[in-house]
C-alpha positions as CSV (number, residue, x, y, z in Angstrom):
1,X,-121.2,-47.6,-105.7
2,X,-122.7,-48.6,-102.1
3,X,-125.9,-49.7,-101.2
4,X,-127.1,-49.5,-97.5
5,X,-129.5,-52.3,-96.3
6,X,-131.3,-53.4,-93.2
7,X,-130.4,-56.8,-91.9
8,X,-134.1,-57.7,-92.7
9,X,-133.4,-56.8,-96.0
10,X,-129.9,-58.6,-96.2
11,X,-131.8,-61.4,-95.2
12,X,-134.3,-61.3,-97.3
13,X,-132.3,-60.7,-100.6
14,X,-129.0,-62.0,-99.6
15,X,-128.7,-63.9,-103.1
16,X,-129.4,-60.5,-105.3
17,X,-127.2,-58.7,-102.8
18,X,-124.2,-61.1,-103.3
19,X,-124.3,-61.0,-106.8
20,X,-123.9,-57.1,-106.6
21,X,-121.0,-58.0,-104.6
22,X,-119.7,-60.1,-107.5
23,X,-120.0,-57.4,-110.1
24,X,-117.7,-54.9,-107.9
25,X,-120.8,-53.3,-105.4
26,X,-120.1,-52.9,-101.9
27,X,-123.3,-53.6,-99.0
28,X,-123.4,-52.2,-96.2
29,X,-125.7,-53.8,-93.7
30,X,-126.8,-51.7,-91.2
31,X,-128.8,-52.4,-87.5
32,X,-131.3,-50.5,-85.4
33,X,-133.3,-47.3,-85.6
34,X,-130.3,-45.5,-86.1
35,X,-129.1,-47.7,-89.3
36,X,-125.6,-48.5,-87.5
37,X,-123.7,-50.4,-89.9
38,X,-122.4,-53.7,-88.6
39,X,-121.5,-55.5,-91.5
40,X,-119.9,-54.9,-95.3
41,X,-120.0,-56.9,-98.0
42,X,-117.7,-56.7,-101.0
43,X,-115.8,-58.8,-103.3
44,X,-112.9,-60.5,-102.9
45,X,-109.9,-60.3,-105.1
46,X,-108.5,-63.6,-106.4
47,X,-105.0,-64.5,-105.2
48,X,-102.4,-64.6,-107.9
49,X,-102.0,-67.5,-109.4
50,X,-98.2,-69.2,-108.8
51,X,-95.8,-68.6,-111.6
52,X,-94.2,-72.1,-113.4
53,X,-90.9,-72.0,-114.6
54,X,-91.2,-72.1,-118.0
55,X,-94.3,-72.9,-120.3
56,X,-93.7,-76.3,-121.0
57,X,-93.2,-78.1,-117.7
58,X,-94.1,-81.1,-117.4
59,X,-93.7,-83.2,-114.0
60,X,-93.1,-86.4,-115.6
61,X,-89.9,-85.0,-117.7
62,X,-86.7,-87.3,-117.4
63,X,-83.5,-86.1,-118.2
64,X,-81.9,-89.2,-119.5
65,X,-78.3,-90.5,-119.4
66,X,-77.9,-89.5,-123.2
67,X,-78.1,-85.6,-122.3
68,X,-74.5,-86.0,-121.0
69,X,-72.7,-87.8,-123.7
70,X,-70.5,-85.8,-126.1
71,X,-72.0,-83.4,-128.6
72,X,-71.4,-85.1,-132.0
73,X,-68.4,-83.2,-134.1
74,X,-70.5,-80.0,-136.3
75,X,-73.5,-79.7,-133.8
76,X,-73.3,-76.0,-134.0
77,X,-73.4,-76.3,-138.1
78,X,-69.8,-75.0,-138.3
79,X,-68.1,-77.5,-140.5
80,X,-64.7,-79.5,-139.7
């Protein structure tokens, strides 16, 4: 849906018209005798937020000397 308003009127009720903005409205604000629109106000679309790589990332994670030592013998449950 659009609504048309003066500048006077933008000016005026530039709070109510915002929040129409908000909710998915777009304003057009319009100039002179002849209603010229100069202006159009709408809402913005949020940018995406950036994808992590994995769910549990933490910044502080160290990966410790022990990682690389050998597995022990019947760490996949298959016995010796």
């Amino acid at each position: 849906m659009t609504v048309k308003v003066t500048i006077f009127e933008a000016k005026t009720n530039l709070s109510a018209l915002l929040k129409k903005a908000q909710k998915g409205q777009t304003v057009i604000i319009t100039s002179g005798r002849e209603k010229t629109p100069v202006a159009r106000l709408e809402p913005i679309k949020p940018a995406p937020k950036k994808k992590r790589l994995g769910s549990m990332y933490d910044p502080n994670f160290v990966l410790t000397d022990a990682f690389w030592e050998p597995l022990p013998p019947g760490w996949d449950g298959e016995s010796d």
